[in-house]
C-alpha positions as CSV (number, residue, x, y, z in Angstrom):
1,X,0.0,0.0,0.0
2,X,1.6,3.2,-1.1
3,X,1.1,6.0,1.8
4,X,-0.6,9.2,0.4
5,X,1.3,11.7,-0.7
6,X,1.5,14.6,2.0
7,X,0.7,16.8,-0.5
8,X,-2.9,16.3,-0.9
9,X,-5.7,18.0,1.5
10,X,-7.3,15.4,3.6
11,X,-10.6,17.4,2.7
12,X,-10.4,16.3,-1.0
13,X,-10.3,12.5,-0.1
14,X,-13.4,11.0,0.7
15,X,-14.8,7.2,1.4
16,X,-17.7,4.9,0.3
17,X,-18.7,3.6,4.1
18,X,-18.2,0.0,2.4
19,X,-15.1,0.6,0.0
20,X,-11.5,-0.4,0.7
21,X,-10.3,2.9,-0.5
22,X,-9.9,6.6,-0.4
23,X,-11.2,8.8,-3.5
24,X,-11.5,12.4,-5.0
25,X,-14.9,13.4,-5.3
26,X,-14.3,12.8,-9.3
27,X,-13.2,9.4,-9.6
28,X,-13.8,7.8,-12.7
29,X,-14.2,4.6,-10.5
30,X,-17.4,6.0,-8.5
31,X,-21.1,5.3,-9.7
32,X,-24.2,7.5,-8.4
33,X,-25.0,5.2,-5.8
34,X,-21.4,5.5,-4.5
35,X,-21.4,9.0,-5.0
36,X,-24.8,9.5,-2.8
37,X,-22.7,7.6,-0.1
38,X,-19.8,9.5,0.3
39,X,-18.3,10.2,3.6
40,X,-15.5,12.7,4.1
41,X,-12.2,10.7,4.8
42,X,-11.5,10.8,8.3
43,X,-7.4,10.9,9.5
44,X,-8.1,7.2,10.9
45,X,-8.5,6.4,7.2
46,X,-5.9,8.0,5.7
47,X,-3.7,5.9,8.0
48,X,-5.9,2.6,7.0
49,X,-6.6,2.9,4.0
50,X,-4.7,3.5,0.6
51,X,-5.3,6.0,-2.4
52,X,-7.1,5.2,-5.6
53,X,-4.2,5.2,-7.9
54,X,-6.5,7.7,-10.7
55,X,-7.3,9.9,-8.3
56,X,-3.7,10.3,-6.7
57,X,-2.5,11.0,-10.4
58,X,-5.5,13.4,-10.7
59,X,-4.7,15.1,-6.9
60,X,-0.9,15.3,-7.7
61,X,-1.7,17.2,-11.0
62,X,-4.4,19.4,-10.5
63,X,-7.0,16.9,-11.7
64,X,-9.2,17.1,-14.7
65,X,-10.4,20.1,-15.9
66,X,-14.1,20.1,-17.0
67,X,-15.8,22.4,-19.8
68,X,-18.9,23.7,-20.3
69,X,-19.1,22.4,-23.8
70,X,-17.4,19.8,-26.4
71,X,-16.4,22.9,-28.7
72,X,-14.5,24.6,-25.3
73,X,-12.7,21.1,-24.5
74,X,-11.9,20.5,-28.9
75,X,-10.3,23.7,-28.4
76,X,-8.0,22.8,-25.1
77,X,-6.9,19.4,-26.1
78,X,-4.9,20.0,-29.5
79,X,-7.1,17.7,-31.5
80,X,-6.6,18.0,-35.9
81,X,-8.8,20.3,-36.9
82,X,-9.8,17.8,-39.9
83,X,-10.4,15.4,-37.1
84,X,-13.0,17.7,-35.5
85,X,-16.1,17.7,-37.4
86,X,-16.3,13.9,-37.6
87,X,-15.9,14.0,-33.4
88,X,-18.6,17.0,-33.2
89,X,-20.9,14.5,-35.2
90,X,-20.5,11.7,-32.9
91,X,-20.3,14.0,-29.3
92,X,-24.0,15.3,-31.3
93,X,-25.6,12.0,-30.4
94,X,-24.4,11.5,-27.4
95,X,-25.7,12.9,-23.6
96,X,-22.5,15.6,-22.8
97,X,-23.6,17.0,-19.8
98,X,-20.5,16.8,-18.5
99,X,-17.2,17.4,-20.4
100,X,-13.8,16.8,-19.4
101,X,-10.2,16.0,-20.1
102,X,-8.0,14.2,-17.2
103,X,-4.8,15.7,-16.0
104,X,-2.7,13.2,-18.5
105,X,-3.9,15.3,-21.1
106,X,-4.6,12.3,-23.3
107,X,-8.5,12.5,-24.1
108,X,-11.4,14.2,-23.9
109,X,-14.4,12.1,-22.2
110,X,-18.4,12.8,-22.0
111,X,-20.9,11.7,-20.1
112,X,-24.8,12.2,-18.9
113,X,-23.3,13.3,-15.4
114,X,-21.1,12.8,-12.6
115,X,-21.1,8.7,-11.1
116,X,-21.9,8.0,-14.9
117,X,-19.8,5.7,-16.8
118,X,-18.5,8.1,-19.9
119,X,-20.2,8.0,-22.9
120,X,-17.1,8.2,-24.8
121,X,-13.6,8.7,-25.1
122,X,-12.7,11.3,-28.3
123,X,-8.8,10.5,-28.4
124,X,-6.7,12.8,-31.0
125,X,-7.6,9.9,-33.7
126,X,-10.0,7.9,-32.8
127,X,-13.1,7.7,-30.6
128,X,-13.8,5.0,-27.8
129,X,-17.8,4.8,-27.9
130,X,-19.6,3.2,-25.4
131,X,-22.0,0.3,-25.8
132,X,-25.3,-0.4,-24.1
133,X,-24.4,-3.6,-23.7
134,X,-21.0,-3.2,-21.4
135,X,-18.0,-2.0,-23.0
136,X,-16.6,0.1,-26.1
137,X,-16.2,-0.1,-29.7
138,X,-13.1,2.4,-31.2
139,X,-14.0,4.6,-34.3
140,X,-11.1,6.0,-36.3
141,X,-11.7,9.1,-37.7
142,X,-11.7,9.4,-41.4
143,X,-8.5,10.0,-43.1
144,X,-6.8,8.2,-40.6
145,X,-4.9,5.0,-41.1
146,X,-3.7,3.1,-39.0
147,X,-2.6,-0.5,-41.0
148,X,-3.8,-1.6,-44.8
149,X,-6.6,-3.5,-44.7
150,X,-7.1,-7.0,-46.3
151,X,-6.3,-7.3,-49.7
152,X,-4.9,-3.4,-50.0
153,X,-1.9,-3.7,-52.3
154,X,2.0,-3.1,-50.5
155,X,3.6,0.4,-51.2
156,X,5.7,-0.3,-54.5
157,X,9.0,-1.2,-54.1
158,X,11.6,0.4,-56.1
159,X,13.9,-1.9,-58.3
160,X,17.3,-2.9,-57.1
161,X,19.9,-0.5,-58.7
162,X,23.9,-1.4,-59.2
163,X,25.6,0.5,-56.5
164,X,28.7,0.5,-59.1
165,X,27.0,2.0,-62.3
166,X,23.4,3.0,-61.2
167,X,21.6,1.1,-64.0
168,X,18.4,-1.4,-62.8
169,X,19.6,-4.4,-61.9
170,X,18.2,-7.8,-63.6
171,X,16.2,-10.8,-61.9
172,X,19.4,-12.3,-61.5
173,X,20.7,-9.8,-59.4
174,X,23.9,-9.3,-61.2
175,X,24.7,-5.8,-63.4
176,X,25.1,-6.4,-67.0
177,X,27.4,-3.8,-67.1
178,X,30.0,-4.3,-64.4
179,X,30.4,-8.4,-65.4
């Protein structure tokens, strides 16, 4: 159990009366019915009982920073702008009540509201969309590739040359030329 960092206010750390750990009020890890339970954390538990890992990352770095709109947090996280529309269009049928990026800087997440699991996760090129049945599916944006897909031909490959004379060499390998 790593001790937490003496850095971080006791009166940002706060327990579920059942949990085996401490949390910030806006840890990805807490549902609504966890968040309804909250207790302040008490110095007895900061003795017993260890930090979330997320939310000492989030405590020791100022935490996430939340918008008031998609558009605000497109502008903060340096996202392509040809990469944009196609996120506004997915972010458009989605519930963004809440908007935020995390202190790593790596993503912009929605959801319907705090203690709800995000809605998705817009990335710089792709998008991390949640299912209703459990779990996400990742959408790359277009223009972006990341391998060829089956049956796309391999990049050309130029022809051997003969490092001697610089003409194309044959099948054989071996410069008509020079031999």
């Amino acid at each position: 159990m790593l001790p937490t960092p003496p850095d971080i206010d006791l009166d940002s750390l706060f327990r579920v009366p059942t949990g085996k750990m401490l949390h910030a009020r806006e840890c990805q890890h807490l549902t609504e019915k966890s968040l309804a339970l909250l207790e302040p954390a008490t110095e007895l538990d900061l003795a017993k009982l260890p930090l979330c890992s997320s939310c000492r990352d989030a405590l020791s770095t100022g935490g996430r920073a939340h918008y008031t709109s998609f558009d605000a947090a497109l502008e903060a996280l340096p996202v392509p702008v040809e990469h944009r529309p196609h996120m506004r269009e997915v972010a458009a049928a989605l519930d963004t009540a809440q908007v935020w990026i995390p202190a790593s800087r790596s993503y912009i997440a929605v959801s319907a509201g705090p203690g709800i699991e995000a809605s998705a996760y817009f990335h710089k090129t792709f998008v991390d969309v949640h299912q209703e049945d459990g779990g996400y599916v990742r959408e790359w944006v277009p223009g972006h590739r990341t391998t060829r897909s089956a049956g796309e031909a391999a990049p050309a490959q130029l022809p051997a040359v003969c490092p001697t004379c610089f003409v194309q060499l044959p099948a054989s390998g071996r410069c008509d030329e020079c031999d």
